[in-house]
C-alpha positions as CSV (number, residue, x, y, z in Angstrom):
1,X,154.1,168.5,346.4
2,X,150.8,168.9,348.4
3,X,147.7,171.1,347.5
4,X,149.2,173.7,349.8
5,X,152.1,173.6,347.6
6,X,150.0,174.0,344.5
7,X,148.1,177.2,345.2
8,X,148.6,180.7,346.6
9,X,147.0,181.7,349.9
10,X,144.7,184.0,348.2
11,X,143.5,181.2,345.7
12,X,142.9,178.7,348.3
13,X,140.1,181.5,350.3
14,X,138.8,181.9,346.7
15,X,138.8,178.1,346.3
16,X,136.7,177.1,349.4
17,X,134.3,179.8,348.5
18,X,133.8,178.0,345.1
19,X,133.7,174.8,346.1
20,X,130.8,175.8,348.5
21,X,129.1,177.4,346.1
22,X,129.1,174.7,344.0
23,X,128.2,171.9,346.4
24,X,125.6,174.3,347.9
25,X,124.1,175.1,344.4
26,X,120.9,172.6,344.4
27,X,120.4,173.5,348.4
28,X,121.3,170.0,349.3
29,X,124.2,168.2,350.4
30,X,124.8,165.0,349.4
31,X,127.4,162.8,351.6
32,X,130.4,163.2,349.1
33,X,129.8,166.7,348.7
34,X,130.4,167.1,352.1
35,X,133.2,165.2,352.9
36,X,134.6,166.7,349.8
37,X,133.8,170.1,351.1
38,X,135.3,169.3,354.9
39,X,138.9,167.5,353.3
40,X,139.2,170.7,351.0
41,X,139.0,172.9,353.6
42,X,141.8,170.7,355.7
43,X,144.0,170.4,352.5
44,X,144.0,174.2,351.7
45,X,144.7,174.9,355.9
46,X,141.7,176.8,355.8
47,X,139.9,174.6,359.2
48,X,141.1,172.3,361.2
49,X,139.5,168.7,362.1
50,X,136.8,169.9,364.6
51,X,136.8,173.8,363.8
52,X,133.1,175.0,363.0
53,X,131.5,172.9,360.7
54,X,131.4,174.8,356.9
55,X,129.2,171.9,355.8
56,X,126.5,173.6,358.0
57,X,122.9,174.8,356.0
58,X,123.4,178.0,357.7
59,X,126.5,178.8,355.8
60,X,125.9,180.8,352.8
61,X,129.0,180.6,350.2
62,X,130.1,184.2,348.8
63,X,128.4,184.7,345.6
64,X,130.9,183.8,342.5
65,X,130.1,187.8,341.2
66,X,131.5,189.0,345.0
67,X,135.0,186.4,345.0
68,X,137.7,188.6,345.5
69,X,139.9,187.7,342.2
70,X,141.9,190.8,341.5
71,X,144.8,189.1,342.7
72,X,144.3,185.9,341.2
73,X,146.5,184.8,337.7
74,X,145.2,183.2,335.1
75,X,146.6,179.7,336.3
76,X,144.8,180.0,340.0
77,X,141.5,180.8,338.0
78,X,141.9,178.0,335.9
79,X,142.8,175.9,338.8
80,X,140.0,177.0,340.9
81,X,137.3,176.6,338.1
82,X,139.0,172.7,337.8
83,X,138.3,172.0,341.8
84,X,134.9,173.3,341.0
85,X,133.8,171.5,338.2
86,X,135.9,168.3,340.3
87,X,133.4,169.0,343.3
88,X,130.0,169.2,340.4
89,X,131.4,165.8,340.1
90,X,131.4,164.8,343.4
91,X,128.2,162.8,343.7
92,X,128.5,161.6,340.5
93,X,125.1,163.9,339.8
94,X,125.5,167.6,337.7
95,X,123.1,169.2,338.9
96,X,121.2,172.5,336.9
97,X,121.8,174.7,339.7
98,X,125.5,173.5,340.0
99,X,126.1,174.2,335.9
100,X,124.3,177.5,336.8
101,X,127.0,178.0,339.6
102,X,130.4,176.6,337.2
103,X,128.5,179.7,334.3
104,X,129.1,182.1,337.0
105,X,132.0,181.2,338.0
106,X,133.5,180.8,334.8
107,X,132.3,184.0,334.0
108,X,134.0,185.7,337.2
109,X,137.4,183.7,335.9
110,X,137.1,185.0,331.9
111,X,137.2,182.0,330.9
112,X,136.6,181.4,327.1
113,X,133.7,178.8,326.5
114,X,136.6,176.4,324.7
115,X,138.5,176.7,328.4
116,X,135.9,176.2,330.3
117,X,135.4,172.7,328.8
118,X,138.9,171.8,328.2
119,X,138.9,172.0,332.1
120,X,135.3,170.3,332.6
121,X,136.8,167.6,330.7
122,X,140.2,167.2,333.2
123,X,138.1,167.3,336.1
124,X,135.8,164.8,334.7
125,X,138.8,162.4,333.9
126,X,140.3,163.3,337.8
127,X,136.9,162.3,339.2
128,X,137.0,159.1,337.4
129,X,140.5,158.3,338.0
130,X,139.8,158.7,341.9
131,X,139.9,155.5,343.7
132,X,136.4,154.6,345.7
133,X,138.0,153.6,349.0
134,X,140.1,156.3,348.6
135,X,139.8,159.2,351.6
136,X,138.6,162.6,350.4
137,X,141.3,164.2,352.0
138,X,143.7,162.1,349.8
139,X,141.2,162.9,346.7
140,X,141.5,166.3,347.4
141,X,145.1,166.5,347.6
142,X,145.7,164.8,344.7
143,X,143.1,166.9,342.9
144,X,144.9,170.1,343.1
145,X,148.5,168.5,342.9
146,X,147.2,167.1,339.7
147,X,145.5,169.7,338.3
148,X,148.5,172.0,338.7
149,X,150.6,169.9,336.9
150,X,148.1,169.8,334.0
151,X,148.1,173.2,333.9
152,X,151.8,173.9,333.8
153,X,152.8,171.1,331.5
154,X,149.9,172.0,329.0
155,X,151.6,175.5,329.4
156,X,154.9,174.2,328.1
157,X,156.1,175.0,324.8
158,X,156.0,171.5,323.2
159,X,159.4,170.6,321.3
């Protein structure tokens, strides 16, 4: 299973839109942000290798308050606050602005304040676990196929 597998095509445009928002939070962007930014984008199908760059300062991510999430279930939210809490992590740096950004977001999602760090926590651990020579669009990828599977088998009844 790939990230495209993972997610539904309305959850990937929400998605990108967080990620951005996060990554764009402290109005810098570092290097890993970037490339973490570019490889989402490529894993979710939303741009393709030389399409217009969505790294660019002139860019401005949808505000979490206007994401379209009607559509959205609980697991996609949950899924999408993960991948933006994974891309806080992304230079190894939390910024204020960017824990200003996850509120917001998790706010948008309903997520409880016990949920939101639950899945802090598994994006932390995912961040860790990623290998430093590893590509971004494999850390990506393996992100959200991950993350999915957290989320389902911490769904399952336990025996």
């Amino acid at each position: 299973m790939g990230a495209l597998d993972a997610i539904s095509t309305q959850a990937r445009e929400v998605l990108l839109e967080a990620l951005m928002s996060v990554a764009w939070a402290d109005r810098t962007l570092a290097d890993e942000e970037r490339k973490a930014a570019q490889a989402a984008a490529m894993g979710l199908g939303l741009v393709q290798p030389g399409d217009g760059d969505l790294t660019s300062p002139d860019r401005k991510p949808i505000p979490p308050e206007r994401l379209d999430v009607a559509g959205l279930n609980q697991r996609d939210r949950e899924l999408i606050f993960l991948c933006a809490s994974w891309m806080a992590f992304a230079d190894e740096v939390v910024d204020p602005a960017e824990t200003q950004v996850l509120d917001r977001l998790a706010l948008r999602f309903s997520l409880s304040s016990q949920r939101r760090a639950w899945l802090e926590e598994r994006a932390g651990e995912l961040r860790k676990r990623q290998a430093p020579d590893a590509s971004w669009w494999r850390a990506f990828n393996s992100l959200v196929v991950e993350a999915a599977r957290a989320l389902t088998e911490e769904g399952k009844p336990r025996g």
